[in-house]
C-alpha positions in Angstrom: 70.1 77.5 116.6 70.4 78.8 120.1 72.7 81.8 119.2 70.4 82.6 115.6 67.6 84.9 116.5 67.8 86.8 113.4 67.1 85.7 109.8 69.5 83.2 108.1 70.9 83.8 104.6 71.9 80.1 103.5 74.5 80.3 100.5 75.4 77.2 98.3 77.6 76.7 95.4 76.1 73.1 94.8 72.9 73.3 92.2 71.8 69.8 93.9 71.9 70.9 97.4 70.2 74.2 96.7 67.3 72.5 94.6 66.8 69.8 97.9 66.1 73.1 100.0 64.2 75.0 97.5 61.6 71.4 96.2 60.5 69.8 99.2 60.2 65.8 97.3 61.8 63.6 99.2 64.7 62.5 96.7 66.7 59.1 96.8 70.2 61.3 97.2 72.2 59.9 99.5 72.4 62.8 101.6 68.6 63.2 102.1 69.0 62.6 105.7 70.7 65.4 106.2 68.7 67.2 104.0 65.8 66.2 106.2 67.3 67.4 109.4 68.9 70.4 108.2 64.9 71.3 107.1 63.8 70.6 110.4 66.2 72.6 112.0 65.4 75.1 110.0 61.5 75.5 110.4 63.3 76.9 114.3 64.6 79.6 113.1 62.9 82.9 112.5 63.7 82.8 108.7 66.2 80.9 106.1 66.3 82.1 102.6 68.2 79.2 100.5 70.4 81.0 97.5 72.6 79.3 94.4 75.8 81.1 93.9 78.8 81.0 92.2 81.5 78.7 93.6 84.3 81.6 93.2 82.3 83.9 95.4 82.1 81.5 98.1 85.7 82.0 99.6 84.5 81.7 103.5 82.5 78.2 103.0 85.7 77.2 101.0 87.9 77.9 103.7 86.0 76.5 106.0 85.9 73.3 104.0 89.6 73.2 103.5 90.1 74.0 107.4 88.0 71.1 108.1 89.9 68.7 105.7 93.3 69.8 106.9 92.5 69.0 110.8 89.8 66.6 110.8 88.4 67.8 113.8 85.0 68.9 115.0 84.7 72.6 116.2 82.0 75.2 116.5 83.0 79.0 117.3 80.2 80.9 118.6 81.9 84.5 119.7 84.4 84.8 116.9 85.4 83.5 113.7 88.6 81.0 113.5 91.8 82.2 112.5 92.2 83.4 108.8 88.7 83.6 108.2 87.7 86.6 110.7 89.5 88.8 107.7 87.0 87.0 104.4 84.2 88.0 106.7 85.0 91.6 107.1 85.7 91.5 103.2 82.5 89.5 102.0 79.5 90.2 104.9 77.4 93.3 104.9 76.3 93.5 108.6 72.8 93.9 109.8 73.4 96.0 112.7 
């Protein structure tokens, strides 16, 4: 949230995720913590608008995901984008400036 100082478009592929952003009832889904948190870090940021998509058009989450699963490691990358996915982001993201 320290690096965000713009508006935040927030893409999911998952209709359950998207509808614990979009009703605010607390639900008995196991991962309503983290639903909770991720709301609350979000009321810090300028703007978030939550959005369903298709899962086929959500090649940089999904290579993200399978990064993750293949090193099971923690990182963050604040100046660029990791290795492979620097090229789905030019393909897929309409700048803003």
């Amino acid at each position: 949230m320290e690096w965000i100082h713009m508006p935040i478009i927030l893409e999911t592929n998952n209709a359950e995720v998207f509808e614990a952003f979009s009703d605010h009832a607390v639900s008995r889904s196991p991962w309503e913590a983290i639903i909770k948190e991720a709301r609350g870090m979000m009321q810090c940021l300028q703007s978030v608008q939550v959005f369903k998509i298709k899962r086929e058009v959500n090649r940089i989450a999904n290579a993200l995901a399978q990064m993750a699963m293949r090193s099971r490691l923690c990182a963050e990358w604040k100046v660029c984008a990791p290795p492979g996915i620097s090229e789905l982001i030019d393909q897929e993201c309409n700048p803003l400036f």
